[in-house]
C-alpha positions as CSV (number, residue, x, y, z in Angstrom):
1,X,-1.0,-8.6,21.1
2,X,-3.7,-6.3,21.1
3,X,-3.7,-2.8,19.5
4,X,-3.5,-0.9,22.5
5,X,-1.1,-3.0,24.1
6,X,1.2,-1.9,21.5
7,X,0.9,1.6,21.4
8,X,4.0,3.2,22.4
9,X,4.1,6.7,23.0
10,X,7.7,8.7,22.5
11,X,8.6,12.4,22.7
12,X,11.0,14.8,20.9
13,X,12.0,17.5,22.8
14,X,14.2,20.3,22.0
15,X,15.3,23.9,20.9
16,X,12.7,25.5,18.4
17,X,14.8,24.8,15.4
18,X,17.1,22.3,15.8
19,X,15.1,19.6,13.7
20,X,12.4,18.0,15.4
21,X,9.6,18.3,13.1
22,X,11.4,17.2,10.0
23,X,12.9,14.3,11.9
24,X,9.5,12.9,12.7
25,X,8.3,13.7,9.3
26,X,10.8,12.0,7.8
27,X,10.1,9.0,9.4
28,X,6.6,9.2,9.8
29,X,6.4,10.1,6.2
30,X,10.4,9.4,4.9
31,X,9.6,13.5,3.8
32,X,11.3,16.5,4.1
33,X,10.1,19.8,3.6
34,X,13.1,22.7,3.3
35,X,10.9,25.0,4.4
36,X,11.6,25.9,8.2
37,X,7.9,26.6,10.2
38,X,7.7,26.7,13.5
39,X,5.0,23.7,15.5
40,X,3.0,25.9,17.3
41,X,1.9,23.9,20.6
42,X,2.4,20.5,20.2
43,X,1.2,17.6,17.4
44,X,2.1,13.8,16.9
45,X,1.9,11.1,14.4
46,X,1.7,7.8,14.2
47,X,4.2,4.9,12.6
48,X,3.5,1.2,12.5
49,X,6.6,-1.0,12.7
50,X,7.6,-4.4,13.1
51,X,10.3,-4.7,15.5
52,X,11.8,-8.4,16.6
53,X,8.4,-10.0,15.0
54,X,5.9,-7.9,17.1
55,X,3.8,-4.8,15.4
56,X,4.2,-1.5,17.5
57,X,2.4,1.2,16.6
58,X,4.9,4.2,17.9
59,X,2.5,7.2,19.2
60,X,5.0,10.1,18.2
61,X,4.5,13.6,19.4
62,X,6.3,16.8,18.5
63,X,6.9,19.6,21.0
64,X,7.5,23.0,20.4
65,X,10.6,23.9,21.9
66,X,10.4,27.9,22.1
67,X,10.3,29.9,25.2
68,X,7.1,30.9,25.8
69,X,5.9,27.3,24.9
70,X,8.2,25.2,28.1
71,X,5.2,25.5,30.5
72,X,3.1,23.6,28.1
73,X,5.4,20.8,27.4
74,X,5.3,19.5,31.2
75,X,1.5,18.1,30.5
76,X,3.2,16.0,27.7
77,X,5.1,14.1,29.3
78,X,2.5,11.7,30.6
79,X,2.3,8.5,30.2
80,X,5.7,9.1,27.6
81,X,7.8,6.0,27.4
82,X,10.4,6.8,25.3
83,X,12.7,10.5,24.8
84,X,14.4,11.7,21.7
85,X,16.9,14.6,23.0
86,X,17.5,16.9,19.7
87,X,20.3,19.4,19.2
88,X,21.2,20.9,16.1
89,X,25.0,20.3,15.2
90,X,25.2,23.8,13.9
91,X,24.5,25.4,16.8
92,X,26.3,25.5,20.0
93,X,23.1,27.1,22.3
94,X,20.9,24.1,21.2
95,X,23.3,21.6,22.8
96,X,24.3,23.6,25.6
97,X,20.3,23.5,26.2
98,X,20.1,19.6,26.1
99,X,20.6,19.9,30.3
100,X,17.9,22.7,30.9
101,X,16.0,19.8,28.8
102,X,17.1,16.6,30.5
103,X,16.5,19.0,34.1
104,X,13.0,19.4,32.3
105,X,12.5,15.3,31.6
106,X,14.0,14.9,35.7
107,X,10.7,16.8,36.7
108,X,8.2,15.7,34.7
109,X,8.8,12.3,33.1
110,X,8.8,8.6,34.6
111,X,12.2,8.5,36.4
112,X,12.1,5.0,33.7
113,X,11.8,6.9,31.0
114,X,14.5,5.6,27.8
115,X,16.0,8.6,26.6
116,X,18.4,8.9,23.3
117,X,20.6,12.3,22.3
118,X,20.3,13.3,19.0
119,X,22.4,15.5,16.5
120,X,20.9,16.8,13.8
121,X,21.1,18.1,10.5
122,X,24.7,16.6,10.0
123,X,24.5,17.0,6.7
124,X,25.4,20.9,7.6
125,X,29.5,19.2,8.0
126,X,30.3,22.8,6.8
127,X,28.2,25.1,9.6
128,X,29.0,22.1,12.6
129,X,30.1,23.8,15.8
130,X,28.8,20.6,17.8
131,X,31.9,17.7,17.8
132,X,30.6,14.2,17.6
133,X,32.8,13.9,20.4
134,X,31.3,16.4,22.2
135,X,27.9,14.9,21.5
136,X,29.0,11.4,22.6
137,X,30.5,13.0,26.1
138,X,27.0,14.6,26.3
139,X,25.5,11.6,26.2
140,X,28.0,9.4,28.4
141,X,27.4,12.1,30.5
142,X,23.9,11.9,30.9
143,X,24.1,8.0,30.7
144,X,22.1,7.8,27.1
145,X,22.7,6.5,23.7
146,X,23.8,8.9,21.6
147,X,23.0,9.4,17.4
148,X,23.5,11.7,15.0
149,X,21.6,12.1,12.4
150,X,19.9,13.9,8.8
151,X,16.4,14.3,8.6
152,X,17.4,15.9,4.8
153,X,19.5,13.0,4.0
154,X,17.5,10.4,5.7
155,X,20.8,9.5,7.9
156,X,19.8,7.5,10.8
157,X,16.5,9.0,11.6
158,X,15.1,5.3,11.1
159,X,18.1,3.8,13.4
160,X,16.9,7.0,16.3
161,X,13.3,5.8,16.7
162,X,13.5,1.9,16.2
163,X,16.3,1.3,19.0
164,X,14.4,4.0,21.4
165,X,11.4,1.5,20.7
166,X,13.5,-1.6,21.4
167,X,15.1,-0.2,24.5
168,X,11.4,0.5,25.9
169,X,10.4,-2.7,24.6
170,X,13.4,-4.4,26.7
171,X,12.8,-2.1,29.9
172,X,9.0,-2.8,29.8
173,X,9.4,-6.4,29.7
174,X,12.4,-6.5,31.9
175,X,10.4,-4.3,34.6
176,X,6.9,-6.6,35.0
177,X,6.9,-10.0,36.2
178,X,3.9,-10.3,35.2
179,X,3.6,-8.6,31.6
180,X,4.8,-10.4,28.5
181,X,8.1,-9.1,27.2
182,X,7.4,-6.7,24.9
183,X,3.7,-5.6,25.6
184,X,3.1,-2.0,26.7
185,X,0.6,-0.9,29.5
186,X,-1.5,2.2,27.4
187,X,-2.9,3.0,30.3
188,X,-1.5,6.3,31.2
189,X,-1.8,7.2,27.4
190,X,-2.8,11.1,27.0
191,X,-5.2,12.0,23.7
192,X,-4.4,15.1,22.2
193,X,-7.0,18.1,23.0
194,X,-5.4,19.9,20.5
195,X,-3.6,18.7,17.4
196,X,-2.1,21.6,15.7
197,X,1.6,22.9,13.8
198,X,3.1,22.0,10.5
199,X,5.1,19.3,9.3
């Protein structure tokens, strides 16, 4: 398998503050910086795993999920094969959002596209106002899996982007006759005009 052939490209995509940057860092970098700064615009990373015996190289990218920043998210979701939904289990408006959000992925993603709802920061047990059940209805709901997670504690972030990757990695091969299971067509790939933001 080629390098290119296993690229695959995955998106978070979420309230500003809910977690998104710091879930990517920690598994980009298994990092976590306290600090809260917003990602101005959008930036991505890259991870190379081995998943079933095959090395992926997951092509990560990192939304900002303010207001004034939705219109530029829309150009993003090219060539995106796999969606991590993120709320933040301390705060009710992020998960009442995740709709507005999967409304969002209805209009501009692959109709395809694997999807996973995330709760974050569950280490905040104190400050929740999200239920897990709540979180798994969401989900059922929608008809997604459904995690929750700690990018602070390192709690499932590594279990949210490896079983996105295998579901694409099933869907991809499943959906081509003619494809090997497993090997991703890059060719509606996007390169990043501009990479900019924090962690």
């Amino acid at each position: 398998m080629s390098e290119k052939d296993s690229t695959i490209k995955l998106l978070l995509i979420g309230e500003s503050g809910v977690g998104k940057s710091s879930l990517l860092l920690r598994f980009s970098e298994d990092a976590f910086n306290p600090m809260y700064i917003t990602t101005v615009g959008i930036d991505f990373r890259v991870k190379n795993i081995e998943l079933d015996n095959k090395k992926l190289k997951l092509q990560i990218w990192d939304t900002a999920g303010q207001e004034r920043f939705r219109t530029i998210v829309s150009s993003y979701y090219r060539g995106v094969m796999g969606i991590v939904l993120v709320y933040d289990i301390t705060s009710r408006e992020s998960f009442n959002n995740i709709e507005y959000w999967m409304r969002n992925i209805e209009a501009n993603a692959d109709q395809n596209v694997n999807k996973i709802l995330v709760g974050n920061k569950c280490d905040a047990e104190d400050k929740r106002v999200v239920t897990s059940v709540e979180g798994q209805q969401m989900a059922n709901k929608l008809g997604i899996p459904f995690l929750e997670t700690s990018a602070k504690n390192s709690l499932k972030v590594d279990d949210c982007f490896i079983s996105l990757a295998r579901d694409v990695i099933q869907r991809i091969g499943e959906s081509s006759q003619s494809a090997q299971p497993g090997i991703v067509d890059p060719t509606q790939q996007t390169q990043p005009t501009e990479s900019t933001g924090c962690c």
